[in-house]
KEKE-3310 file (N, C-alpha, C; in steps of 0.2 Angstrom, whole numbers, plus 5000, padded with zeros to 4 digits):
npx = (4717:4719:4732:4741:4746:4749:4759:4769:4772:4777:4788:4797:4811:4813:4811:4813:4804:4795:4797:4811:4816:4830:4837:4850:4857:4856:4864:4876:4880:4879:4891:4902:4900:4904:4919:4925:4923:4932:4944:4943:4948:4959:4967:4966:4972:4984:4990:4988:4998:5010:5009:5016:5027:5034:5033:5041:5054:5057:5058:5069:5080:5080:5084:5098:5103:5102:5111:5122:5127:5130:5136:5149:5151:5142:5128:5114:5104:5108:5109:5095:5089:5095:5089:5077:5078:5082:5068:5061:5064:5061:5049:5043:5036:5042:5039:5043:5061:5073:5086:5101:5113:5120:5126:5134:5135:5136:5131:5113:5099:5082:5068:5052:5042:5029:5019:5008:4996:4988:4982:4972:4960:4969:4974:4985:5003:5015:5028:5043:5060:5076:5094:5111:5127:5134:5141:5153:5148:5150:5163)
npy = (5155:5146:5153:5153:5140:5138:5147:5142:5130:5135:5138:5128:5115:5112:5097:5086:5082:5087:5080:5078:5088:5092:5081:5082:5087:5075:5067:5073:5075:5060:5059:5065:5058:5044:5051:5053:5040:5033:5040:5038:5026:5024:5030:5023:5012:5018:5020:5006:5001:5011:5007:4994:4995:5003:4992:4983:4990:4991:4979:4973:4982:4976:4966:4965:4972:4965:4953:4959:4958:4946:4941:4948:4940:4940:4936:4926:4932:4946:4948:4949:4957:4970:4970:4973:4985:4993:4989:4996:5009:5012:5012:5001:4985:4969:4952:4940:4932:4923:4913:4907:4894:4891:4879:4882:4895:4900:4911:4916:4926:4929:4941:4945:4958:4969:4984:4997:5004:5018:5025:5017:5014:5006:4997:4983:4980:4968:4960:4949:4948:4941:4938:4937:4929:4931:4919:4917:4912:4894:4895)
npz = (4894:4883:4878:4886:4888:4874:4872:4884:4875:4866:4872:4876:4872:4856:4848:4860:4873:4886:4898:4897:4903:4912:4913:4909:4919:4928:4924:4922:4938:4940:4933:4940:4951:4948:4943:4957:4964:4955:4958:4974:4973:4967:4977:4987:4984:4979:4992:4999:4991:4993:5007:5007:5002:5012:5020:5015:5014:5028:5033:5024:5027:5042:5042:5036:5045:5056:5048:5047:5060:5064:5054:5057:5071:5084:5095:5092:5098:5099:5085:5082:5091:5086:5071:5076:5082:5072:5064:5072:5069:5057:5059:5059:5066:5071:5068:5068:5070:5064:5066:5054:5052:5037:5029:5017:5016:5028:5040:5042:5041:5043:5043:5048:5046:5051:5045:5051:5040:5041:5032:5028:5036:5048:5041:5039:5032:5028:5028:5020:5026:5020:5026:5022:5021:5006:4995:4981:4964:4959:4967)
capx = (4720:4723:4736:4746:4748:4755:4767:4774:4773:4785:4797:4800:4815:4810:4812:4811:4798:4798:4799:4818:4821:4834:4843:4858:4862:4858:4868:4883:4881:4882:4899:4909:4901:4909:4924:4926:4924:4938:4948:4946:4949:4966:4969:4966:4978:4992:4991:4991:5005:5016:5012:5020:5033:5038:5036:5048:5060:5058:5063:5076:5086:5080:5088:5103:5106:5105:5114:5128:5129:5130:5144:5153:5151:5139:5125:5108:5099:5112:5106:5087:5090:5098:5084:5072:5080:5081:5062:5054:5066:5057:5040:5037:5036:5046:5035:5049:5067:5077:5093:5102:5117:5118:5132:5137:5138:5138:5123:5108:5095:5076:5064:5045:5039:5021:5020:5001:4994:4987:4978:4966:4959:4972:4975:4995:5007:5017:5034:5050:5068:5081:5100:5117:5134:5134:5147:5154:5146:5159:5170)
capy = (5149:5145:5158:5152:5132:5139:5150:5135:5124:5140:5141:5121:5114:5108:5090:5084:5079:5093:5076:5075:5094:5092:5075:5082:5087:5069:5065:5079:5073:5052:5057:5068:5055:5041:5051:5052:5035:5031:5045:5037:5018:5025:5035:5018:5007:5020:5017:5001:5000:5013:5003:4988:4998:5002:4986:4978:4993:4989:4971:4974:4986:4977:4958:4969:4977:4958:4949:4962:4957:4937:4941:4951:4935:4940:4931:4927:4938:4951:4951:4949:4964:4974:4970:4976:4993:4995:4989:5001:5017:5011:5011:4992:4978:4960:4947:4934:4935:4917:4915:4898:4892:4889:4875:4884:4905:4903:4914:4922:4930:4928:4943:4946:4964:4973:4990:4999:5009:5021:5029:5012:5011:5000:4991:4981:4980:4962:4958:4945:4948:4938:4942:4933:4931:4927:4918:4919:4906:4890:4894)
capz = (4896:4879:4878:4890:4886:4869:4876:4885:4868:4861:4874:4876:4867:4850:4845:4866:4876:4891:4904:4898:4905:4919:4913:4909:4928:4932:4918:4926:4943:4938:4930:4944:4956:4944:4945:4962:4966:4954:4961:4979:4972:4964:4980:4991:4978:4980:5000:4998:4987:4999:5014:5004:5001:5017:5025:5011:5014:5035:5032:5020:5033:5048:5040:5035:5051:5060:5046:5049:5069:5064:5051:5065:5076:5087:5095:5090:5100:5099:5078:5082:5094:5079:5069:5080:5084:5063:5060:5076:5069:5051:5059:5059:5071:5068:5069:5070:5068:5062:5063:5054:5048:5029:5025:5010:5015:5033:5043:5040:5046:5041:5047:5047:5049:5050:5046:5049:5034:5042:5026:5026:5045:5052:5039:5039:5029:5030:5023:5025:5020:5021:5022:5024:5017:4997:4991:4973:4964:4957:4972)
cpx = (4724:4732:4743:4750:4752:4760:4773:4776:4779:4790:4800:4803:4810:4814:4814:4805:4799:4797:4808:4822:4825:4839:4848:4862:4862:4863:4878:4884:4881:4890:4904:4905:4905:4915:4927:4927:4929:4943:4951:4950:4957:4970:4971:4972:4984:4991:4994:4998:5011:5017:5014:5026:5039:5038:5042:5056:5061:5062:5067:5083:5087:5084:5094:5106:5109:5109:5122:5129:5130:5135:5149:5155:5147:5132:5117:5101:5102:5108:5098:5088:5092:5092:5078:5071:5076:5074:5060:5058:5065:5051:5038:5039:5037:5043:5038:5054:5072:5084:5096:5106:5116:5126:5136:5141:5138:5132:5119:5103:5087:5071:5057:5045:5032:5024:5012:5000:4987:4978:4971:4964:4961:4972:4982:4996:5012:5024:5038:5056:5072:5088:5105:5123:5131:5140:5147:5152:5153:5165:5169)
cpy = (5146:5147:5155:5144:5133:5143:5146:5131:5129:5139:5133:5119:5111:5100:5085:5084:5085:5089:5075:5082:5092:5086:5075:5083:5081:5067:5066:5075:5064:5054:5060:5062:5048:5042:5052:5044:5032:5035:5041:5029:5020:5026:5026:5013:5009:5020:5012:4999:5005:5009:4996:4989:4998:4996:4983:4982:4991:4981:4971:4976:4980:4971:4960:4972:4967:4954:4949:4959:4952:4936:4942:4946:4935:4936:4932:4933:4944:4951:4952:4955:4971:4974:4973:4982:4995:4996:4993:5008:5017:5012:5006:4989:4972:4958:4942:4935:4927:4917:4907:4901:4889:4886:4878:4892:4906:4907:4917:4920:4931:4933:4945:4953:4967:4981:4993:5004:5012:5025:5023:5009:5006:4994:4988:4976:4974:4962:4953:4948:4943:4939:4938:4936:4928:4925:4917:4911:4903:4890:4895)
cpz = (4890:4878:4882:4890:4878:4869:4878:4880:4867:4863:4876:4870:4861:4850:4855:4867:4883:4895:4903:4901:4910:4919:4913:4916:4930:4929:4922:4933:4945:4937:4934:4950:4954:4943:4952:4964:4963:4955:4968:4978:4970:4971:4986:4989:4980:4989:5001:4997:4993:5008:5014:5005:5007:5022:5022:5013:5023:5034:5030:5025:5039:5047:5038:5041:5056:5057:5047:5057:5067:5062:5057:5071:5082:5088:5090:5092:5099:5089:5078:5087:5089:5075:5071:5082:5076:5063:5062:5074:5062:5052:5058:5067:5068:5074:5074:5068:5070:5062:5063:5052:5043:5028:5021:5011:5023:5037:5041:5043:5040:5046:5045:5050:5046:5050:5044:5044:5037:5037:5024:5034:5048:5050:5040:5034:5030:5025:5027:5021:5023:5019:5026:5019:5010:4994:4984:4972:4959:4960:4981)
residu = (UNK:UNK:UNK:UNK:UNK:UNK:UNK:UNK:UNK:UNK:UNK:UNK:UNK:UNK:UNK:UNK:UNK:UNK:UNK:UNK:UNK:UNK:UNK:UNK:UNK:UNK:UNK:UNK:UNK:UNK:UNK:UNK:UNK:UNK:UNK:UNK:UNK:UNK:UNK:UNK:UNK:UNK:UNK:UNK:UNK:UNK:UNK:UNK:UNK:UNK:UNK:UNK:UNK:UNK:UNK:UNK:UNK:UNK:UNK:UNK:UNK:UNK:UNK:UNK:UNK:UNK:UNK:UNK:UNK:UNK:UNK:UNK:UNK:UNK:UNK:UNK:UNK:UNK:UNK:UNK:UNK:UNK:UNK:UNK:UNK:UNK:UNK:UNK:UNK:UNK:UNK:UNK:UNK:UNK:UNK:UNK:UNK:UNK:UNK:UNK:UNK:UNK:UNK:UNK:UNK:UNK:UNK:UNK:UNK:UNK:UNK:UNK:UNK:UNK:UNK:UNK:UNK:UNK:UNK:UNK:UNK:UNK:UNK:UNK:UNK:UNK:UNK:UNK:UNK:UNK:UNK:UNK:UNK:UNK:UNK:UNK:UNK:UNK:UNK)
# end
């Protein structure tokens, strides 16, 4: 028996304790599970961030498609109809769709659009734009 308890003394590293054999895999398996979880958090961010993107790019167009119909002379519903077509062949849905007279440039068009992010179980995406005539400024 002897024999066999210093056999183990030999083959244990030197300068440890033989309770700290196996730390380093926790050690290994703490730091790709720490990098995973910043992996998905990046991955969750850029979602976010793209289903920002395309709501701001839905609205943009869809306030741009109606502001063109109001210039043109067309009605209010005729530009909120425009809008509508543009957001749902964007992938959104308008919320609300404003249309005022502005003293100064004439008409414009106020839109609200949702667009789902799929990549975050049903999360949405919200934007407004806003678009009319721009007159030069000082004249």
């Amino acid at each position: 028996m002897r024999g066999a308890a210093e056999a183990r003394r030999a083959l244990a590293p030197r300068g440890r304790a033989p309770r700290d054999r196996g730390s380093a895999t926790v050690l290994a398996v703490g730091a790709v599970l720490l990098l995973v979880s910043v992996l998905v958090a990046f991955l969750l961010v850029g979602a976010a961030a793209q289903g920002s993107l395309r709501a701001r790019a839905a609205a943009d167009a869809a306030a741009l498609a109606g502001a063109g119909v109001l210039l043109e002379g067309g009605s209010m519903d005729a530009a909120c109809a425009a809008a509508v077509d543009l957001a749902a062949a964007n992938g959104a849905r308008v919320l609300s769709c404003d249309a005022r007279q502005v003293a100064s440039s004439g008409p414009a068009l106020r839109v609200a659009v949702v667009v789902a992010v799929p990549a975050l179980s049903g999360a949405e995406a919200h934007a407004v734009a806003h678009a009319g005539l721009v007159t030069k400024a000082g004249g």
